[in-house]
VOGU-3710 file (C-alpha; in Angstrom, 3 decimals, decimal comma):
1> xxxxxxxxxx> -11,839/7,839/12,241  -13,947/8,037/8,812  -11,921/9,664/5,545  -14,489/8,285/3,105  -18,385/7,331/2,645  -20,212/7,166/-0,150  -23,131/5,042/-0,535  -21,731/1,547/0,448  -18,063/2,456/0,488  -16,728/3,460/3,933
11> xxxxxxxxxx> -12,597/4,409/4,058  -11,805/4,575/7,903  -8,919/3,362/10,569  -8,281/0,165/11,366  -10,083/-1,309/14,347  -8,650/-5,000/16,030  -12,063/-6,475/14,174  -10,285/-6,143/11,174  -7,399/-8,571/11,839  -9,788/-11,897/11,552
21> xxxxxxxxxx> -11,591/-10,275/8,637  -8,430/-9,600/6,825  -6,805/-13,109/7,505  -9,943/-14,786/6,149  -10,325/-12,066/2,811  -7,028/-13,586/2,098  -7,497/-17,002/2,860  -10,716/-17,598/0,802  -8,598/-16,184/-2,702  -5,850/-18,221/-1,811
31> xxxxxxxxxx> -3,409/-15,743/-0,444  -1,398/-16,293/2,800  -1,790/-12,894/5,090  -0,515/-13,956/8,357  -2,641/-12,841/11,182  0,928/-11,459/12,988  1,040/-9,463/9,862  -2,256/-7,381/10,584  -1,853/-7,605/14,062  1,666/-5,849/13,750
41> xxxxxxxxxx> 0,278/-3,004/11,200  -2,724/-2,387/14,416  0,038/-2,181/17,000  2,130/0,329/14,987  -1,303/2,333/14,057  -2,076/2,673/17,697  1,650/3,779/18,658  1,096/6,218/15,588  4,001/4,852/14,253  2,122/3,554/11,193
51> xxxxxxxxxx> -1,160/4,790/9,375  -3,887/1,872/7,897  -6,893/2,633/6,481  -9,582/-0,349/6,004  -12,002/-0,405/3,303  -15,721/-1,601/3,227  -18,229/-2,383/1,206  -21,796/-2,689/2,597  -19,706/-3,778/5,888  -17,316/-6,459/4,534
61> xxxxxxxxxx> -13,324/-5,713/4,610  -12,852/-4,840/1,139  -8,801/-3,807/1,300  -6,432/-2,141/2,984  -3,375/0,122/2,538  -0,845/1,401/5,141  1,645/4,644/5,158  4,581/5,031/7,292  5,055/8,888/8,254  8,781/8,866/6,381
71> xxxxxxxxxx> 10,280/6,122/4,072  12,511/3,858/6,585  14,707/2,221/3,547  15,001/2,544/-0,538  15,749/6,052/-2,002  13,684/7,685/-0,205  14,918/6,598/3,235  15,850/10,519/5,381  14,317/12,637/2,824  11,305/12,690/5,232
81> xxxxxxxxxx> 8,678/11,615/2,358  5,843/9,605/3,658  5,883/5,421/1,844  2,522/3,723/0,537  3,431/0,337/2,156  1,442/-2,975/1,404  -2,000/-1,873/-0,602  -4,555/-4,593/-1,524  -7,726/-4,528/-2,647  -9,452/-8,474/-2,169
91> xxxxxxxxxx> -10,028/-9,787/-5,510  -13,911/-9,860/-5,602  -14,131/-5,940/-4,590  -11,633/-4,881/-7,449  -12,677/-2,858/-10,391  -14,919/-0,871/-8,309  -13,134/1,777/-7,423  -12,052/1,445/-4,237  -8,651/1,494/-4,722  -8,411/4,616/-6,613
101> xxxxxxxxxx> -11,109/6,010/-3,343  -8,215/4,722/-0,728  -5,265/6,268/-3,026  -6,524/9,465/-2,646  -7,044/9,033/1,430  -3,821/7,724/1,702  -2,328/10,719/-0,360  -4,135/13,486/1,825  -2,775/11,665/4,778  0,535/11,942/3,522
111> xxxxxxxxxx> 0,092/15,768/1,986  -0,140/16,871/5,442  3,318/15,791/6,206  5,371/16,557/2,430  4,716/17,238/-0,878  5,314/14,105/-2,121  4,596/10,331/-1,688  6,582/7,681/-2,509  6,314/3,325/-2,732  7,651/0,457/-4,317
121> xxxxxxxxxx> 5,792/-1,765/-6,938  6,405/-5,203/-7,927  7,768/-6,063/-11,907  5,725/-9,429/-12,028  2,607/-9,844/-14,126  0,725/-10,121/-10,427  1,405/-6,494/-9,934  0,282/-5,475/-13,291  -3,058/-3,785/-12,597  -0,954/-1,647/-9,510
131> xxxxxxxxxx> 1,528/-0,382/-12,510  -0,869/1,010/-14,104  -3,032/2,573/-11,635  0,248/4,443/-9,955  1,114/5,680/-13,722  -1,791/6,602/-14,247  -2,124/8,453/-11,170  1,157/10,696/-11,924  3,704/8,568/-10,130  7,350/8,385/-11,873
141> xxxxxxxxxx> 10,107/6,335/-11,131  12,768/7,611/-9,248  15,310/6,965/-11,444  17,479/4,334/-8,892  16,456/1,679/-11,132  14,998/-1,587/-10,166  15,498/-2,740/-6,634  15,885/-6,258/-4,931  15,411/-7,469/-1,486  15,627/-3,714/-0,059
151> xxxxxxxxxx> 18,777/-3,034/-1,848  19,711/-1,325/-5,199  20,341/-3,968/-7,865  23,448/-3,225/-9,864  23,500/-3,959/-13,538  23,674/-7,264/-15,148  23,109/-9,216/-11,485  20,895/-11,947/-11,896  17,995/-12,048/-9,581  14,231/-13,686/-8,984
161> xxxxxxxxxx> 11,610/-11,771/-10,761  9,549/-12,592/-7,352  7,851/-9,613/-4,694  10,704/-8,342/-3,759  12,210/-6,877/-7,515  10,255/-3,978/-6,921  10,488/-0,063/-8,606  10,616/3,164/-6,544  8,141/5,388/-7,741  7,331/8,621/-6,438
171> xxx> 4,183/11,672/-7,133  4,296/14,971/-6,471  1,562/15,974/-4,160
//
């Protein structure tokens, strides 16, 4: 299925072509994407239990994101809110604006099931640019405070500022 195209940007499911294409986006800036990885998020798109939209540019695999149907852990876990899970946009199609054009797929997708949307972003520097872009496109934190390893960190704990001390952040749809 096609959600987006515009001139050389195409928003659409994910097909099993995208798996190698993926692994090797990765690979060639140095990130480690396991191929299980992708081929899991196909498996749960086909058994509906998981949404991914691909994008391209002029027929390259520019990014990806992926939405689960209702938050399985974090604060939003049984409140029946749809979860942005795992967005990336490969480092040579950034700063085109793709990712805002597969944002506002992936929060159509999940207006048809709530009025809101909800995710987790990483505190690190690395996960600067995705800050910003969620602020600036109305999401607020939750107010559970900062999160580690899929469980509410209490206050004064130490902990690794790695990916998983992540904020809840959720938009009203």
């Amino acid at each position: 299925m096609v959600y987006y195209e515009e001139g050389k940007i195409i928003l659409r499911t994910m097909v099993r072509e995208d798996i190698d294409k993926l692994v090797r986006g990765f690979e060639e800036q140095n990130w480690h994407k396991p191929y299980e990885l992708f081929e899991e998020y196909y498996n749960l798109q086909e058994s509906e239990e998981r949404a991914v939209i691909v994008a391209e540019e002029d027929g390259a695999v520019a990014g990806y994101v992926t939405l689960l149907p209702y938050a399985k852990e974090g604060p939003f876990a049984d409140r029946r809110i749809p979860e942005v899970v795992d967005f990336n946009v490969l480092i040579k199609y950034q700063r085109k604006g793709i990712g805002t054009r597969i944002m506002d797929v992936v929060e159509q997708l999940a207006k048809v099931k709530s009025g809101y949307i909800s995710l987790s972003v990483g505190l690190h520097y690395g996960y600067g640019s995705a800050q910003r872009m969620y602020i600036k496109r109305g999401y607020i934190p939750d107010g559970t405070g900062v999160w580690y390893q899929g469980r509410q960190l209490e206050q004064y704990v130490p902990c690794n500022n790695d990916d998983n001390l992540t904020l809840y952040l959720l938009k009203a749809l």
